[in-house]
C-alpha positions as CSV (number, residue, x, y, z in Angstrom):
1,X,0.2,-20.6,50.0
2,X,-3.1,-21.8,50.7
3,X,-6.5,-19.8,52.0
4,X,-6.7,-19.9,55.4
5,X,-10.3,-21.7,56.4
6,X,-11.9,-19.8,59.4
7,X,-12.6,-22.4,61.8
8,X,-15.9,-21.3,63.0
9,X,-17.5,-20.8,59.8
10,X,-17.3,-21.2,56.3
11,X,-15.9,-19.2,53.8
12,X,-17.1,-19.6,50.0
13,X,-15.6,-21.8,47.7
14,X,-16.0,-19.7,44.5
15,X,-15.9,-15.7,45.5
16,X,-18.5,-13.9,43.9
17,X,-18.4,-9.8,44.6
18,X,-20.8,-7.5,43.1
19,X,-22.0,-10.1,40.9
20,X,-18.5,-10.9,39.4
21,X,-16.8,-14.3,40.0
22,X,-13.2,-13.3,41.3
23,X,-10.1,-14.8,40.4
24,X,-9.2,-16.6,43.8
25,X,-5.8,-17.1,42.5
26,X,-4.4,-13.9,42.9
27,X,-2.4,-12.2,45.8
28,X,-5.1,-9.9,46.4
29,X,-8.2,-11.7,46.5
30,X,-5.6,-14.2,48.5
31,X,-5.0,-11.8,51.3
32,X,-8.6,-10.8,51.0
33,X,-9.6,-14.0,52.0
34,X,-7.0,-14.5,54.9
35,X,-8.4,-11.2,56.3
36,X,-12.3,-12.6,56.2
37,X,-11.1,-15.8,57.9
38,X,-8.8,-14.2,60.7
39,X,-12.0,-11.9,61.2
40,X,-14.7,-14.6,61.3
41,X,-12.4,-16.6,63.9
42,X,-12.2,-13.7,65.8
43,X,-15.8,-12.7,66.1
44,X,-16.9,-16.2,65.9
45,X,-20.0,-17.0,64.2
46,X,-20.6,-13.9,62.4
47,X,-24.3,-12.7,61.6
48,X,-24.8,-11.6,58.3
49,X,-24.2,-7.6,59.4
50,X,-20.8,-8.7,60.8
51,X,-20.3,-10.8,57.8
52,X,-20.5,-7.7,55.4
53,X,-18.6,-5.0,58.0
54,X,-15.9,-8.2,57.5
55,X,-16.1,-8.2,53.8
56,X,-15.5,-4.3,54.1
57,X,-12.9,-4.1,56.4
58,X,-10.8,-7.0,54.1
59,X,-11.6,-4.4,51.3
60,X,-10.1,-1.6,53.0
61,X,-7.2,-3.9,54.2
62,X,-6.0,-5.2,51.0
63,X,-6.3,-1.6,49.6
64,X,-4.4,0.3,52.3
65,X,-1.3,-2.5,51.7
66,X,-1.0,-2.1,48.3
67,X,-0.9,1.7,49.3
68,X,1.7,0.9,52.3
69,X,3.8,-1.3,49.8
70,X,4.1,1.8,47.4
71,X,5.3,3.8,50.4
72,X,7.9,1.2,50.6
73,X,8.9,1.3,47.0
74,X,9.4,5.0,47.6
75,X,6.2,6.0,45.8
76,X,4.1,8.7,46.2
77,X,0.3,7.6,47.3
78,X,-2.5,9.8,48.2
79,X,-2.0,10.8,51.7
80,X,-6.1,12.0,51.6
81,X,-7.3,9.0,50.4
82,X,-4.9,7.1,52.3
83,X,-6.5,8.7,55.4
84,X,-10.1,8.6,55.1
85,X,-9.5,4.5,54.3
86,X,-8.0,4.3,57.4
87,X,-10.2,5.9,59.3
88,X,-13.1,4.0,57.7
89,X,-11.1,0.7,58.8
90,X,-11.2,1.8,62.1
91,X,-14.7,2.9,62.5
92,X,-15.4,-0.3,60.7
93,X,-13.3,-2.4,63.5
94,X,-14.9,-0.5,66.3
95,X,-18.7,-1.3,64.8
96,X,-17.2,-4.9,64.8
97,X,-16.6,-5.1,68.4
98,X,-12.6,-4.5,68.1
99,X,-11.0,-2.1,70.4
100,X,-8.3,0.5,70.0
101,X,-6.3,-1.0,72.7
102,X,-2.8,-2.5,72.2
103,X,-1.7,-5.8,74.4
104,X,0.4,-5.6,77.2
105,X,4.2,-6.0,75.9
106,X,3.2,-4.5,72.5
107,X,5.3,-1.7,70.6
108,X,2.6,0.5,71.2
109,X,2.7,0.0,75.1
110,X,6.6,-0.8,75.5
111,X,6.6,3.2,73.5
112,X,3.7,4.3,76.2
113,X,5.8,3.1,78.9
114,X,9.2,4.4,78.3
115,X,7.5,8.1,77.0
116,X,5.6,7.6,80.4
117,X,9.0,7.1,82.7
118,X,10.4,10.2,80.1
119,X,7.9,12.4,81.9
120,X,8.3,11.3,85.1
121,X,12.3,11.4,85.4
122,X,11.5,15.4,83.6
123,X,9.2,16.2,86.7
């Protein structure tokens, strides 16, 4: 499984955080780097303030999965900090230029619709 390579930018070939040279090897910093990419394609050609709200929001990422894949395992995570990261990814999405909007045909509108037609059948 390689790194996916953002198409409108470049993404480094040794990953240095706070100083620290980062094992690019492992699943995390993997799917760290997946996250940047899908990101930078998505915004384009990121100025360095998107560039660090992209680094920030692939932090969050990769630490609300590992929190989601305990939830799977049937372990207890905490539901406070699981909260405030999530609501920091959002913010952070929203500064980015992402809206909270889900595409036509999506779970979240295929549930809006059906609760809608719900209510009106009710009335």
């Amino acid at each position: 499984m390689g790194v996916k390579k953002a198409t409108n930018c470049h993404l480094p070939d040794t990953l240095v955080i706070g100083g620290r040279k980062i094992d690019k090897r492992t699943l995390e910093a993997r799917r760290y780097l997946t996250v940047c990419g899908d990101l930078a394609d998505d915004v384009g050609e990121p100025s360095a303030g998107q560039w660090l709200l992209i680094h920030r929001i692939a932090a969050l990422t990769v630490q609300l999965e590992t929190m989601d894949a305990q939830v799977a395992q049937g372990k207890e995570v905490d539901t406070s900090k699981y909260s405030n990261l999530t609501s920091t990814l959002i913010r952070s999405l929203t500064t980015l230029g992402f809206k909270k909007q889900a595409k036509e045909g999506s779970p979240a509108t295929v549930i809006d619709s059906h609760a809608q037609a719900v209510r009106e059948a009710q009335s």
